[in-house]
Every structure is written in structure tokens, then in C-alpha cells.
N, C-alpha and C positions, 0 to 999 in steps of 0.2 A: 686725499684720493688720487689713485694715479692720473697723468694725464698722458692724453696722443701726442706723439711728437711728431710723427711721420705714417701717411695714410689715410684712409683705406685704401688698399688698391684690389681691385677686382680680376683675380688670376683668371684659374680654370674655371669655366662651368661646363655641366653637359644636363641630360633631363632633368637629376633629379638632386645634385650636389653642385657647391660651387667652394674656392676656398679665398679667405680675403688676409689677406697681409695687413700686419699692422707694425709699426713701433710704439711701446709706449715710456714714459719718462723712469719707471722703476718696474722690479718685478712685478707681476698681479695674473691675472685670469682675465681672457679678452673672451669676448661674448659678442655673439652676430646674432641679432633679433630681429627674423621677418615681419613683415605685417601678418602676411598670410599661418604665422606658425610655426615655420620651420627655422632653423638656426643651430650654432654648436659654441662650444669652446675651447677653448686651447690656453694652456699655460705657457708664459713667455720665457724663452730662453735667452741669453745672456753671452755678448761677443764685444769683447773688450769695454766692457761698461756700458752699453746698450742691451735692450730690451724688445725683442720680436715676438710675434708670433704668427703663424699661420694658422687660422681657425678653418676647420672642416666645415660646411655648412650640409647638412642633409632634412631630407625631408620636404623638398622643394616637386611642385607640381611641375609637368614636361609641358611645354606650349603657354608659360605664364609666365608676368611680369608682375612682383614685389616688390615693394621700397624694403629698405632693411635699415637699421641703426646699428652703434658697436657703443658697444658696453665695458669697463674697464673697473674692475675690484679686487680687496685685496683678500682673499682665504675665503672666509663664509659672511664677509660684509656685502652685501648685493651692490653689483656694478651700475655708475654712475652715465650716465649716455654722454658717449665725448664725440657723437658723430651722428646726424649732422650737425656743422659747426653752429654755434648760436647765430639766429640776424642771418643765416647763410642768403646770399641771392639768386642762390641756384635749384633747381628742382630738386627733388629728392633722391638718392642715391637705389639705386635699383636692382634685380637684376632679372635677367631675363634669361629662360632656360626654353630649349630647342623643343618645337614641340618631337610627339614618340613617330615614329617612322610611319610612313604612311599616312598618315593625320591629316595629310589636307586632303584626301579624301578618292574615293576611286582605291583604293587599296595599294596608290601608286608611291609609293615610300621616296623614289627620286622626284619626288615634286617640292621638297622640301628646299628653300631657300636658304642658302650662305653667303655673308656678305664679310670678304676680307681687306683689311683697308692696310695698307703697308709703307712705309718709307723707313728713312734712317741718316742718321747724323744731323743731331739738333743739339745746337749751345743753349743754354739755359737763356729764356726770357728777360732779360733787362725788367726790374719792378713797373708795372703800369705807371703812366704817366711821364716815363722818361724816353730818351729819345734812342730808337733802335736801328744801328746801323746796318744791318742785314735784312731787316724788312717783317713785315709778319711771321707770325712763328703760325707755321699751319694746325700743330697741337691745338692751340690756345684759340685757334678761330674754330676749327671743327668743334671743338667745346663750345663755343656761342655760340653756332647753329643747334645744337643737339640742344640745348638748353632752352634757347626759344621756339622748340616745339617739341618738346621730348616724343610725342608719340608718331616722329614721322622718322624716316629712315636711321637709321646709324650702324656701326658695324657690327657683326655678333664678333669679330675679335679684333685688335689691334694688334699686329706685328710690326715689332720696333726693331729693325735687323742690323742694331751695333750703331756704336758711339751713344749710347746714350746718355752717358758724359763724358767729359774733355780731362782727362788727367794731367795732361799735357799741355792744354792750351784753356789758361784758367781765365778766368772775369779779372776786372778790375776789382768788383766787388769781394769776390772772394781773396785775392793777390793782398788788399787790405785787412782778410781777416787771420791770413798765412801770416803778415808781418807782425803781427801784434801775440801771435804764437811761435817764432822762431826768427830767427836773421834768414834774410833772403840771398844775402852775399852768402851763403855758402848754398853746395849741390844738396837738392835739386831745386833749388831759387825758388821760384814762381810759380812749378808745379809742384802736386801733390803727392806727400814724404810717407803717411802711413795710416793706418784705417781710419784714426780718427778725421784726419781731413779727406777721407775718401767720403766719409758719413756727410761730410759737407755741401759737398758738389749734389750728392743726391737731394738734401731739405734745398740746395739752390736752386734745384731742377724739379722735382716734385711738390716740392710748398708754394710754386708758381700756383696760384688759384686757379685758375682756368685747367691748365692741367691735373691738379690735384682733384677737382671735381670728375673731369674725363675718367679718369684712372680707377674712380672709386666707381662707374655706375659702365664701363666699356670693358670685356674681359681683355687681359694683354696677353701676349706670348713674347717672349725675348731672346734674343742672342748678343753677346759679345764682340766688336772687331776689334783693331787697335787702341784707336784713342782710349778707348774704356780704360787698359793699363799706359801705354806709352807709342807712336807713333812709328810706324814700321816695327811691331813687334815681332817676334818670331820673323825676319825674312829671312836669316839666313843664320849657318852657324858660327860662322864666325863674327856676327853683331850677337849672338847669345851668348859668346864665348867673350867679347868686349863688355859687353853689358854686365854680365856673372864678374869681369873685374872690377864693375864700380864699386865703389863702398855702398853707398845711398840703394845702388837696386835691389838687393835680397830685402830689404824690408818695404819694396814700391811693388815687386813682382807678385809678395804674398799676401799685400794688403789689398789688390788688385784683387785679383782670386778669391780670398775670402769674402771682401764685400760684393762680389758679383754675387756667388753664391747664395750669400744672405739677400739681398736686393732684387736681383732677379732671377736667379738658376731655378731656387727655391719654389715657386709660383709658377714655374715650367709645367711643374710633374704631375701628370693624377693625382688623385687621394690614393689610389689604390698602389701606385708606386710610390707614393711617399711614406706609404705603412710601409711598406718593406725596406726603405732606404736604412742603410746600418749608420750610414753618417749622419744622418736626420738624428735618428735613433738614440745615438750616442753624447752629441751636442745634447738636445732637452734632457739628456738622464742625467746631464754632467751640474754641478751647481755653477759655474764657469764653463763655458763653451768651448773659448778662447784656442787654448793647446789643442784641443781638439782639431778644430776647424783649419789651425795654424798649420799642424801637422799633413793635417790633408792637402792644403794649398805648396807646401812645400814637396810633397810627392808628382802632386802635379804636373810643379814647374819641371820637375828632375826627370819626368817619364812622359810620354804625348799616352802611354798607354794606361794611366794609373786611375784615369777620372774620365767619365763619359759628360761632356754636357751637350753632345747630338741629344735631340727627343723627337718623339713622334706623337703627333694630336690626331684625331679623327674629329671630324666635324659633320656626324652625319656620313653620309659617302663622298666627302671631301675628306682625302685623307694632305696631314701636313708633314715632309720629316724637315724639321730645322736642324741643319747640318754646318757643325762647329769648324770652322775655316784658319783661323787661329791656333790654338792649342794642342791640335790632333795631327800636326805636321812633322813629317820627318827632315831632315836640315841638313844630312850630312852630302855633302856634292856628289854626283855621280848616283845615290839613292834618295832623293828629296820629293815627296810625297805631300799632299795637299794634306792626306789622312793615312796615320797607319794602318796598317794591314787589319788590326781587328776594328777599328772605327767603318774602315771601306765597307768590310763585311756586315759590320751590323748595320748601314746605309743600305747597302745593296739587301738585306732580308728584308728590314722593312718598305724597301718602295716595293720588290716583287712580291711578299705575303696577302693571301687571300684574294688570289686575280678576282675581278668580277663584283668584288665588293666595292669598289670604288669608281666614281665617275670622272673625277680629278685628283690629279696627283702633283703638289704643291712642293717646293723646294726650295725651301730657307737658306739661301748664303748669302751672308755679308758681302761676299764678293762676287760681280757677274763674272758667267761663264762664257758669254760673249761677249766681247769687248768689239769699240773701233780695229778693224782689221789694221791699220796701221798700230797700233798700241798693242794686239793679238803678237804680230810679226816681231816688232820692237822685243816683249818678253820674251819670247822663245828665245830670239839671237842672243839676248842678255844670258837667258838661262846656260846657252850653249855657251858663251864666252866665261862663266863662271866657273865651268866644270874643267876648261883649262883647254877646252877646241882650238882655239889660236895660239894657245901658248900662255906663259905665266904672266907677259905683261897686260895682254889681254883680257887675262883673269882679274888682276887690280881692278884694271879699268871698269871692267864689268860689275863686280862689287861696289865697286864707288857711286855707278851709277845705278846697280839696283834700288840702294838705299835714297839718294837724290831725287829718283823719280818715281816712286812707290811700284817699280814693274815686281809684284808678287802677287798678281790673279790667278786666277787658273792656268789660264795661259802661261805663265813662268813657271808652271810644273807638268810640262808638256804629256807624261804618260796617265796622271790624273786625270786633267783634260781628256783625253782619248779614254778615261775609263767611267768617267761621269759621262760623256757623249754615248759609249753604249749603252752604260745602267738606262740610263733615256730613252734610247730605241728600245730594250728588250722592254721595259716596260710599260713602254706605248703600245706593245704590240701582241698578237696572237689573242685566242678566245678570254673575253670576257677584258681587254685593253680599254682604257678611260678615254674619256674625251679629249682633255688635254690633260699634257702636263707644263707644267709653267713654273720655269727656274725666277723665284722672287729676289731681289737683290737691292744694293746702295751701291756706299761708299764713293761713286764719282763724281758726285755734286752736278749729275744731270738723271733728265727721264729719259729713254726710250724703250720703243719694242723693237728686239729684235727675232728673226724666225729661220731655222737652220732649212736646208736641204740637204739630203743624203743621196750617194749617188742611185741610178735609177735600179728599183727592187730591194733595196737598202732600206728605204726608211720606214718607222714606225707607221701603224695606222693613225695613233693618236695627232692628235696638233700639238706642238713642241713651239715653246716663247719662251724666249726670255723675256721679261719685266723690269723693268730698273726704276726706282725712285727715291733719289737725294737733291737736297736734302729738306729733312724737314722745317731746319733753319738754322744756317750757316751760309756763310759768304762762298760768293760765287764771283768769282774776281775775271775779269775781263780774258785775262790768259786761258782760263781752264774754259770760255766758250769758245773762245776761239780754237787752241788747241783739239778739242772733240768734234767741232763742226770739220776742219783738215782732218782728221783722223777717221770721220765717217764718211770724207771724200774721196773719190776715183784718183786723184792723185796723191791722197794719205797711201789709199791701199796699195799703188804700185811702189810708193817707196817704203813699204814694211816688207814688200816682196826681196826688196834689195836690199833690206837688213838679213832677213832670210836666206839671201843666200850666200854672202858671206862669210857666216854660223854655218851653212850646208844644213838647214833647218830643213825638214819636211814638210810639207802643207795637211795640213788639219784633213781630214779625215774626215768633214762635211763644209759645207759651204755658208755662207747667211748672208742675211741682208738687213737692213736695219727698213724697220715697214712702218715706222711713227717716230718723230722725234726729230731731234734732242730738244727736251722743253730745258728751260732754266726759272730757278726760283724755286719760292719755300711752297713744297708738295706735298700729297698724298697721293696714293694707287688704289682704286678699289675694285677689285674682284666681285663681281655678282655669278653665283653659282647656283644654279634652279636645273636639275634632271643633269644632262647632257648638255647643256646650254651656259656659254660664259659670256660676262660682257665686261666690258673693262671703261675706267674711269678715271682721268686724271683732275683734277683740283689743286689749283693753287690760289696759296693765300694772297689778296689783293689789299693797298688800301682803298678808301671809298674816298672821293671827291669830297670833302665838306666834311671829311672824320669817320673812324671806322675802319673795319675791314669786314675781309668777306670771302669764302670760299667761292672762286669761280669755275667754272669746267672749260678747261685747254682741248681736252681730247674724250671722245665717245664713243664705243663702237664693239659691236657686235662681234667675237672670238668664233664662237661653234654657234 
């Protein structure tokens, strides 16, 4: 009988579908079997000698919670239940669908409660029982709260916004499974060379039990940043153009891409865009995936315009667009763009489609869009010194030090910035504008809020935050608090003003201030979203005195 190798994980839900991911050890037919009745199947497709699938769940009641099991057989022999694991010490795998609009009652449809829980960049958990030098992993503790009480709070989604493995910066544990599969004396040593050891780092990172349970019974949403392929990816074009000479990177940049795809793109999309997906489509028609998928990941790399993986969630009148920061840039100096031209636009139609229908307007980037004004100032003058402002030596220098000191935010693609800063006002604003909007973000291995001003008759009605939350567990080394606390100080900011003007850089186009923070340690963000009404929540994992850990609340407090 087949068996699970990686899974379930719990994608999309909305009233009355959900859809659950699996891998299983050979081809077969995956089966999702509610309590209550409803469930579907899917045959597993096939990418480099692995075995997925995404099974459709439909049939499911709006405002109710089901345990469900997964079922794995092979033609017309009835599938064998490979989930929940045997002896599991965990509750049952569940899920929970949104109740129908208006349902709590009064005919008031924005009464409905969303709760979104966010962070990003976590190294995979160290095996229980050994000793972990970064500290709690906040996954793995939010799972031991939710577990010892399943029916009190948890999130209706989890947004994971990039790194959510280390391609680059691998375990010991794994580095020993590399060496016993290839010499490490040769490139790329200690990182990982091609899909099959990308498959790795995932069973490293998800076969963590505490996670693997999370994952199977908490819906996820994902995006991509660096480390997922390789560290400072995409900054610039002449590190794609260095990069494209290695031997080792064409088969690290498409093994990257197609396992994302497989892993997490895949579990992004509705059911009702995933019926339509011609790539979807194609891979399950194929008896081998493989070329398929190969092909597509090599288009990819070759075009920012050839693959979408922006997507848009609605959660109720929360609407979410996770917007691809990575892959959808333009590189060449003098036109270097966050997102091309058709990605902007499909950004900008979905935040402004259907004013009125929405109360919040949520925005998924791996990277913040407001940085430490000193690190703001810094990018920009890099950017300008890049495009050759100073002259050619100054351009080296600039390049040298993009790459050195990761300046590729928003801020280092200065008229992006200035175009995500409007898309933000215009659709904060005029008949039927949301309460907030709130740019979600990582990547800098700290939390804060920060909240712009526009000058005066300029700005949106809406309330505009940014949010920031890294990491969920990864080292936070003394230099990078220190550096961010200078960098969110009055003397950070006057000398990024003097980077500024050196560059002959412009000043942004609104102003901010940082109004919470910088927390440090392994976190979560949680968004509470009920009408018009936001509250926010930060948590970090602690250990306990005498053994254990424990989510504790750092920060609290009332948005709208």
C-alpha cells in the first residue's frame, strides 16, 4: 500500500471547499475524508520521482469544524488511512470553514471575524531533545498552544512571507546527508545542488512534528524570498549575469522554482483557478511531470514576465494580494523595477477592484516598504551610485556593496517605492475605501510598526502600517539589533540624509515614523480583523523556567 511521505498540509479554505497537499511514496489516488461527509480525490502527479497531490475537498458546511483523515490507494483497491499518524499525540487534524456572510447575525455580514497570523524566515527545528542555538522556534510553540486547547483561538490563515527554507545556509544535519550523496569539495559544497535535495530541506522543515501537525489542521498561504533559491537573488543584473556563468546555477535556479511551485505556489491558488491552470493541467496529464514543469521554471528564470506567482485571497472582506518581490523584477540599471509592468498592473487591478467590498486591504511582501530611514536613505544613494551618478568607480563600489549589505528593498528601486506608496493612497481612499491597509512583511530579522504621513490633503482616509515580523526562528546576532535600533534613530536618520545627498537623492514622497518596536526574537504577528475594526498582536516564543516554552504577548493594541 502506498505510503505518506510528506503532509497533509492544509492550503486554501473558504465556506464550502478546502484543498490539502500531500506527497505520497508512489503513484496512487489520495482521498480526504471528513467526519462530517464531505471530501474529494486527486491522483498524484509525478516530478522527478516524487508523488503529489492536491486533493479538492468539497462539500463542506460554511461556519463548521470537521476532523478529516487522508486516504492513499492504489486503482480500485480502497485506500488505506495514512493520516492521522498512528499513537499521534496531537488532536485531530481539522478544518474549519468561514461561517456564510452575515451569519453572526443582525444581517451584518462585516461582523465576521479574521484572524491572520504572519512572520517569516525560519531554519528548520533542530530534532526535539537537542539543543537549539537560536531559541524557540515560534511554529512549533504556536502548535503547542493550539494543541492544548484546540477549541480556543488560532488563526483562520497562516502567512509564511519567504525563507521558508535555507537553500543556502543548510543544517549540519542535512550538510551530512549532502556528503554521503556527493563531495562537498566541489560547487555548491554545503548548499543545495538540485530538486532532489531541495525535497529535503522540505521533509527537514515539515516532518518537524509539531509543525507538520500545525500545517495539516491551520490553512497556509505562501510566498518566496531569497534564501528559498540562493541569498541576494535577483539583486541585480550583473550578479544574474555572474550567477548564469556558474556551472552549478542552471540546475540550482530551476530546481528552486520548480520545487517552490510544487511545495508552495501550488496551494496558493483557489480550486477554481487551479481548474483553469494550463500548467497544473499539463504536469497531471503528463505520465512524468518533470520536463514539463522543468520547462516552465526555465522560462521563468529567462522572463520576470513569463509566470505569475502574485495571487489574491479574499477572506471574507479581508481582502489579501501576496505580491512576488523576487522574480517579477526588472534588473537592467537606469530601468530596475521591483515588478514589471504587467505584474504592477495586475497588483494595482486587484488592490483597486470592487471598492466597497472590502474593509482591509492586506499586502504580502517579503520585503518592507518601510525600512529604518537610515537603511531607506542608504538604498536609494546605493541605487543612485549603481546607475553610474558618480561615475564608473562609484558604480563598483556601489555594486559591491549592494550585494555585501543586502540594500535591495523597496527602497533600492526608488520609483517602485513612489508607485506602491500611491497604489496605497488611491486605495485607501474615496467612496466605499477600507479601514486599513497594512503592508505585511519579514526578511530583517526584527518586528516593528511603522505608519507613514502624506503631506497635508494628500493622504488616504484609510489607516496605512506597515507590519513587520522576523523571524520566526533564525539568529538574530547582536550586530543586526544594534544596527536597526541606530538606524531607527534621529541620528541614523540624519546620516542617511547625508548619504542622500551625495547620490543627489530625492526625499520620499511621504514621511513615517516607527510607532512600535523593534522587538527581537523568534515571533509571530497577528492580525484580528472583525467589521472595521483591527487589533494586532505580537508573540514570542519564550523558554519556561524549569523546561518548556511558551508563546508570550510583547505588544497589544488596538489599530481602527
Amino acid at each position: 500500500m502506498p505510503r505518506l511521505r510528506l503532509g497533509p498540509l492544509l492550503r486554501y479554505v473558504d465556506g464550502s471547499t478546502a484543498t490539502v497537499w500531500v506527497e505520497a511514496d508512489r503513484p496512487c489516488t489520495a482521498e480526504v475524508r471528513c467526519a462530517d461527509g464531505a471530501g474529494g480525490t486527486a491522483r498524484t502527479f509525478q516530478i522527478s520521482g516524487h508523488h503529489y497531490a492536491l486533493v479538492p475537498v468539497t462539500g463542506l458546511t460554511p461556519g463548521t469544524e470537521t476532523a478529516y483523515e487522508v486516504r492513499l490507494g492504489d486503482g480500485a483497491e480502497a485506500g488505506a488511512a495514512v493520516w492521522p499518524l498512528p499513537d499521534s499525540p496531537f488532536p485531530a487534524s481539522t478544518i474549519r470553514t468561514p461561517a456564510a456572510p452575515g451569519a453572526g447575525g443582525g444581517g451584518d455580514e462585516a461582523a465576521d471575524e479574521v484572524r491572520v497570523t504572519f512572520g517569516s524566515c525560519r531554519w528548520a527545528a533542530p530534532p526535539s531533545g537537542e539543543h537549539d542555538p537560536v531559541g524557540p522556534d515560534a511554529l512549533d510553540t504556536l502548535a503547542a498552544r493550539i494543541a492544548a486547547d484546540p477549541a480556543a483561538e488560532r488563526p483562520d490563515v497562516l502567512l509564511l512571507l519567504g525563507d521558508q527554507v535555507y537553500a543556502d545556509q543548510t543544517s549540519k544535519a542535512t550538510q551530512r546527508w549532502l556528503a554521503a550523496r556527493r563531495d562537498l569539495t566541489d560547487p555548491p559544497g554545503a548548499q543545495v545542488a538540485d530538486y532532489e535535495e531541495y525535497t529535503h530541506l522540505y521533509y527537514e522543515s515539515w516532518l518537524d512534528p509539531e509543525v507538520r501537525w500545525l500545517l495539516s489542521t491551520v490553512p497556509s498561504s505562501m510566498v518566496f524570498d531569497d534564501h528559498d533559491v540562493i541569498d541576494d537573488w535577483n539583486t541585480s543584473a550583473a550578479w544574474v549575469a555572474e550567477m548564469r556563468a556558474t556551472p552549478w546555477w542552471r540546475e540550482r535556479i530551476l530546481s528552486g522554482l520548480m520545487s517552490y511551485w510544487v511545495h508552495q505556489h501550488l496551494g496558493n491558488l483557489p480550486p477554481d483557478e487551479l481548474a483553469r491552470d494550463k500548467l497544473y493541467a499539463s504536469v497531471c496529464a503528463a505520465h512524468d511531470g518533470t520536463d514539463v514543469l522543468r520547462a516552465f521554471a526555465a522560462a521563468a528564470d529567462a522572463d520576470a514576465g513569463a509566470a505569475r506567482w502574485s495571487y489574491r485571497r479574499d477572506f471574507g472582506r479581508v481582502r489579501l494580494l501576496m505580491v512576488d518581490t523576487r522574480a517579477a523584477r526588472v534588473l537592467a540599471e537606469g530601468e530596475r523595477a521591483m515588478l514589471d509592468a504587467a505584474e504592477a498592473e495586475w497588483v494595482r487591478e486587484q488592490a483597486l477592484a470592487d471598492p466597497g467590498t472590502y474593509d482591509h486591504l492586506l499586502i504580502g511582501t517579503s520585503l518592507p516598504w518601510l525600512l529604518p530611514h537610515l537603511i531607506h536613505d542608504a538604498e536609494g544613494w546605493n541605487a543612485a551610485l549603481c546607475r553610474g551618478e558618480r561615475g564608473e568607480r562609484w558604480a563598483r563600489f556601489g555594486e559591491n556593496l549592494r550585494r555585501r549589505s543586502d540594500l535591495e528593498h523597496w527602497a533600492a528601486f526608488p520609483a517602485s517605492f513612489e508607485a506602491l506608496t500611491a497604489l496605497i493612497a488611491e486605495a485607501g481612499s474615496g467612496p466605499g475605501a477600507p479601514a486599513t491597509v497594512c503592508v505585511l512583511s519579514g526578511d530583517v530579522h526584527h518586528a516593528y510598526v511603522a505608519e507613514p504621513s502624506w503631506p497635508a490633503g494628500e493622504g488616504p482616509e484609510a489607516r496605512v502600517l506597515q507590519l513587520t515580523c522576523s523571524p520566526v526562528h533564525n539568529s538574530i546576532p547582536k550586530s543586526i539589533r544594534l544596527g536597526f535600533r541606530f538606524g531607527w534613530s534621529r541620528v541614523g536618520r540624519r546620516l542617511g540624509r547625508r548619504f542622500a545627498r551625495h547620490a543627489k537623492v530625492s526625499q520620499a514622497g511621504i514621511d513615517w515614523r516607527r510607532t512600535g518596536g523593534p522587538w527581537f526574537g523568534n515571533q509571530l504577528m497577528t492580525l484580528t480583523l472583525r467589521g472595521r475594526s483591527a487589533r494586532l498582536r505580537l508573540d514570542q516564543a519564550r523558554a519556561v523556567r524549569g523546561g518548556g516554552v511558551r508563546l508570550e504577548t510583547a505588544e497589544e493594541r488596538r489599530l481602527t
